[in-house]
C-alpha positions in Angstrom: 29.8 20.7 42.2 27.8 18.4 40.3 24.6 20.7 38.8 21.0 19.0 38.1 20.3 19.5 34.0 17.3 18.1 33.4 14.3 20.0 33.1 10.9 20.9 34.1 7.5 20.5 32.4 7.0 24.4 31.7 10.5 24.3 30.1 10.5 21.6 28.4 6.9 23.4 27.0 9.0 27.1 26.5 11.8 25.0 24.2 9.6 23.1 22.0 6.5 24.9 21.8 4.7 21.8 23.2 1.7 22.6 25.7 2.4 21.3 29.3 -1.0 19.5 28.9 -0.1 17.5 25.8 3.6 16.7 27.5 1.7 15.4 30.1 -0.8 13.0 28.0 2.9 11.7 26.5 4.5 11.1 29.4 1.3 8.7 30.5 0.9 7.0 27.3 4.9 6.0 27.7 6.1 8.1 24.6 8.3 10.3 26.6 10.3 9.2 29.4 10.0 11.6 32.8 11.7 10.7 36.2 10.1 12.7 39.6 11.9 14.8 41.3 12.0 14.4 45.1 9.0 16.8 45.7 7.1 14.6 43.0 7.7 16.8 40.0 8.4 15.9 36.3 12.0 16.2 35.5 12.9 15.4 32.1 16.5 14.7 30.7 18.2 17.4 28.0 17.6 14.9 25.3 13.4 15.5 25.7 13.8 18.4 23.7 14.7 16.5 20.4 12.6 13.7 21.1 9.5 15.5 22.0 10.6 17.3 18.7 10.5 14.1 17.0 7.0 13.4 18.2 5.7 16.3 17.5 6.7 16.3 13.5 5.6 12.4 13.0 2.7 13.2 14.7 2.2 16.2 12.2 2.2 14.0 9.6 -0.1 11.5 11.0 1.7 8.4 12.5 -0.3 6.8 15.7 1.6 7.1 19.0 2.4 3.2 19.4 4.5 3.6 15.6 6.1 6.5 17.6 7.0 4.9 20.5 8.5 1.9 18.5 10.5 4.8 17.0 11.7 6.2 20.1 12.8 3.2 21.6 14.4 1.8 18.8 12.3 -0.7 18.2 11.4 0.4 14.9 13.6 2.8 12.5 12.2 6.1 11.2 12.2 4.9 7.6 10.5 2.1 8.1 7.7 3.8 10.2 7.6 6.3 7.2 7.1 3.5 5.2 4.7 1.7 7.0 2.6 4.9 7.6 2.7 5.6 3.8 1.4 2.1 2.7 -1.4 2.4 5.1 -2.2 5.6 3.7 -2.1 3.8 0.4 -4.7 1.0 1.0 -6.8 4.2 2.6 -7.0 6.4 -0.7 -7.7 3.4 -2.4 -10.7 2.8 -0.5 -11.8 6.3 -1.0 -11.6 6.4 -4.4 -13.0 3.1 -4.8 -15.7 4.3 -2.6 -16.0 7.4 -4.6 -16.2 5.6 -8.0 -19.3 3.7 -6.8 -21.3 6.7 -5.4 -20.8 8.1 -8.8 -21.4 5.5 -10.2 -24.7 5.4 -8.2 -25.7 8.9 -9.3 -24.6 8.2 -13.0 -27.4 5.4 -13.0 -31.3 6.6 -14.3 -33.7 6.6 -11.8 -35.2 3.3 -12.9 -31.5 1.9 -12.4 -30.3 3.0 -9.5 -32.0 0.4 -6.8 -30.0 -2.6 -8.9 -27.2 -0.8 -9.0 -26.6 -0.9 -5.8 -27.5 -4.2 -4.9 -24.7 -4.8 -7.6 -22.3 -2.7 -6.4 -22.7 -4.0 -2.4 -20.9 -6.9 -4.0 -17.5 -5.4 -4.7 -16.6 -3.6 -1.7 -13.9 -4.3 0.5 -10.8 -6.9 0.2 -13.2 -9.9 -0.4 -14.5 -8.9 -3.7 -11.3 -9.6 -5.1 -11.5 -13.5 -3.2 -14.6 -14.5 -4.9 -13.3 -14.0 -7.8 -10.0 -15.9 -6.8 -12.3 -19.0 -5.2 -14.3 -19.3 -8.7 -11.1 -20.1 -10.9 -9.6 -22.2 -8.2 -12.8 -24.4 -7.9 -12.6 -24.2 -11.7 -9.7 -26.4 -11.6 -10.7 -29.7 -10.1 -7.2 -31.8 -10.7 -4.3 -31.4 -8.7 -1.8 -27.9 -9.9 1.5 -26.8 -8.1 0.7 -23.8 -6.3 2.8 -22.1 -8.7 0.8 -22.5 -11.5 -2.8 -21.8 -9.4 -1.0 -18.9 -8.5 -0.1 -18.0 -12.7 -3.4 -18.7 -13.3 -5.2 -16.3 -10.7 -2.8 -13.6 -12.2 -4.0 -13.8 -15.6 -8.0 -14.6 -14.4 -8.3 -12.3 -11.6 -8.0 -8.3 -12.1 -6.5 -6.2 -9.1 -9.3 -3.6 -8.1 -7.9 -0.3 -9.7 -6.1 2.0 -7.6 -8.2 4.9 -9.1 -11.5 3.5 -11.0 -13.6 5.0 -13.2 -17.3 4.2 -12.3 -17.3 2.1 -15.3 -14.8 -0.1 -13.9 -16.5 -0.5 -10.7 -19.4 -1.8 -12.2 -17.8 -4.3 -14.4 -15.5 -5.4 -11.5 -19.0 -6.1 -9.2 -20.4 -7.9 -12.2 -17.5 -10.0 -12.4 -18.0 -10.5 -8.5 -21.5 -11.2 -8.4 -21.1 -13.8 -12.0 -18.2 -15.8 -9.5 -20.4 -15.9 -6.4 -23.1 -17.6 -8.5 -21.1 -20.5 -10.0 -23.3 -19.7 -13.0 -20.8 -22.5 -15.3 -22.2 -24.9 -13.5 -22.9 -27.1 -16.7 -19.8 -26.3 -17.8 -17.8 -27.1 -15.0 -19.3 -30.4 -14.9 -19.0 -31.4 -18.1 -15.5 -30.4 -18.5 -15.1 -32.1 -14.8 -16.1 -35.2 -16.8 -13.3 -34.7 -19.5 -10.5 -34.1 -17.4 -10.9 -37.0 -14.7 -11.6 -38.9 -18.2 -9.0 -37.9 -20.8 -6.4 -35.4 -19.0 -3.4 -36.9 -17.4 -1.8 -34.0 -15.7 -3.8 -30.6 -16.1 -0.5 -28.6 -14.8 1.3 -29.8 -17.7 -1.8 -28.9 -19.9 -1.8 -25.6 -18.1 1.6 -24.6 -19.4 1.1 -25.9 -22.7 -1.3 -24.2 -23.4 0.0 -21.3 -21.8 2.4 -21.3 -24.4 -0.5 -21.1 -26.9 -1.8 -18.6 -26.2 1.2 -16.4 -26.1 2.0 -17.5 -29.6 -1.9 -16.0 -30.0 -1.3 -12.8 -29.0 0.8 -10.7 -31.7 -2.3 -11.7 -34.2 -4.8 -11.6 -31.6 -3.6 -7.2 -30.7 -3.7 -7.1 -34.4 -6.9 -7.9 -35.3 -5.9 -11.1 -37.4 -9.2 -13.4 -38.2 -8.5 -16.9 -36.6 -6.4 -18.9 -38.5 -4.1 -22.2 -38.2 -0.3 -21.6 -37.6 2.4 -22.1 -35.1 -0.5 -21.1 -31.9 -2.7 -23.3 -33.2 -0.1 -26.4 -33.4 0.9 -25.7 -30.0 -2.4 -26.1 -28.5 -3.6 -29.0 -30.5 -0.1 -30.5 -29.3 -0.8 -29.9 -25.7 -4.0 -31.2 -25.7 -2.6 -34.5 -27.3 0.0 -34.9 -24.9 -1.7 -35.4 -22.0 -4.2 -37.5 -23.7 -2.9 -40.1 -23.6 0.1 -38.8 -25.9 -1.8 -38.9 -29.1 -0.5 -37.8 -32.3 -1.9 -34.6 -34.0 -4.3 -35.8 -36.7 -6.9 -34.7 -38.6 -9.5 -37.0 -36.6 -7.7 -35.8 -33.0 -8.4 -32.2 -34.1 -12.1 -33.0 -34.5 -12.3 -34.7 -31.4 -10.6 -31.7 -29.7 -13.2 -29.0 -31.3 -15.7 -31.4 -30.0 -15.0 -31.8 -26.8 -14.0 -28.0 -26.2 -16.9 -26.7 -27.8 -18.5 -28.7 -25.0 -17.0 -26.6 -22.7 -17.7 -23.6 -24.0 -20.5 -20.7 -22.3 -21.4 -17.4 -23.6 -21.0 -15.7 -19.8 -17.8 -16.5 -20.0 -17.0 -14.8 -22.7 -18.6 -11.7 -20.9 -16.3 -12.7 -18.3 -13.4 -11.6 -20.3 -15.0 -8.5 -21.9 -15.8 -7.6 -18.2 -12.4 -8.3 -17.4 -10.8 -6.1 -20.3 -13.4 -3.2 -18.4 -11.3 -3.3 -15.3 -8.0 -3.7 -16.7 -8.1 -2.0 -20.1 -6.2 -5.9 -20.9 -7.7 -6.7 -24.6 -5.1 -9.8 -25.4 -7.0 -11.6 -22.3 -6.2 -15.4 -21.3 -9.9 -16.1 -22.3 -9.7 -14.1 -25.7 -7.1 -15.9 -26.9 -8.6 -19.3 -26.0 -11.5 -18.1 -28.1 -9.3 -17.2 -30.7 -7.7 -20.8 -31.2 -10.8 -22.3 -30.4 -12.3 -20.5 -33.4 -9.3 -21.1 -35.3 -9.3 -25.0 -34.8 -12.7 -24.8 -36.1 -11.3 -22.5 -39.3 -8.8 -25.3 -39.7 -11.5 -28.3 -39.7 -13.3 -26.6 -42.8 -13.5 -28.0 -46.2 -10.9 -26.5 -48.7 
């Protein structure tokens, strides 16, 4: 005699601990599967018990019902709804704190501050902040790049929003935010527009060049070395020659290159890069170092 095992609501409830109601509410929603019985009752299989088991502990620690269905079914495996449950979680405590960084930061402000304070800090909230910054430094680069090396260059320009700020750092990261949405180079960027359709063949190969520079900067740069000529310097000077129009580095090409970058050259952006040292606690920045062989091409130009 073949015997019926599946089971009813109330003891599927009595196993697991589940209220009838809530079995109910998953049964409609599709996370549990249910059959009727010929008087139009619930039957469930013996195998409920471990899935609505299941359900129960993910939902204890916070996973939606649809990330629990794809579970169930198969769709989805249970570490990689752990995983995608935990790096949602992520990107929510980083919001808090980032939100929590700027109230304080609000109420660290004096009285006479606090209204422009949070105009400035409307600015950096949210994922977009961060692509502000990103559409300054690609504008910023008006010849054609490899994606590859517009991508290098965002990573060393553009800071990640901490994980955990400080309200100090929020308030240097809006800055930065608020000094990219207003182009405030614009000078700058025109005059060094002017050079590179003029005088620079390839700006990628520039790019990396200099690149190269200002790795060789950094050793003296962290320790606190004045500017001075050496194998960093060379490197640049070379880099610029190369690409225009593969000129030898001389005495007069260095004074035309001093010229010419000095030309380029803006105080904000030099608050950029303290800004950006703020937010990343980064001293040996990309910027820093260009200042650094800036200055010491200049060094290198004076009389014995």
């Amino acid at each position: 005699m073949i015997t019926d095992r599946s089971l009813g609501i109330g003891e599927l409830s009595r196993l697991t601990g589940v209220p009838v109601r809530t079995i109910r509410f998953y049964c409609d929603e599709g996370v549990l599967a249910v059959r009727r019985s010929s008087g139009g009752h619930r039957r469930f299989d013996p195998d409920a018990v471990e899935r609505l088991r299941l359900v129960r502990r993910l939902r204890g620690l916070g996973l939606g019902l649809p990330a629990i269905a794809n579970v169930l079914t198969g769709e989805r495996s249970l570490d990689e709804a752990i995983s995608a449950e935990r790096a949602a979680l992520d990107v929510e405590l980083a919001s808090l704190a980032w939100r929590r960084a700027s109230l304080r930061a609000v109420e660290e402000a004096s009285p006479a501050e606090r209204a422009a304070r949070l105009e400035l800090l409307a600015h950096a909230q949210g994922p977009a902040a961060r692509d502000v910054i990103v559409d300054f430094w690609m504008r910023m680069v008006r010849a054609y790049v490899s994606p590859e090396i517009m991508e290098g260059l965002v990573q060393l320009a553009v800071p990640d929003p901490p994980a955990d700020p400080t309200p100090a750092q929020v308030v240097a990261f809006a800055e930065m935010v608020v000094m990219a949405h207003s182009h405030p180079f614009g000078n700058a960027r025109r005059v060094r527009e002017r050079i590179d359709q003029a005088e620079i063949s390839d700006e990628g190969t520039l790019m990396r060049g200099v690149a190269e520079a200002y790795t060789l900067a950094i050793p003296a740069l962290l320790a606190g070395e004045q500017p001075q000529p050496g194998p960093a310097l060379d490197r640049f000077v070379e880099a610029h020659a190369h690409v225009r129009g593969d000129r030898k580095d001389t005495p007069e090409f260095r004074h035309y290159l001093h010229r010419e970058l000095l030309l380029d050259q803006d105080p904000r952006i030099d608050r950029y890069w303290d800004l950006f040292t703020d937010v990343t606690g980064t001293f040996a920045t990309f910027g820093r170092s260009h200042r650094w062989l800036l200055d010491a091409l200049g060094k290198a130009l004076e009389p014995a």
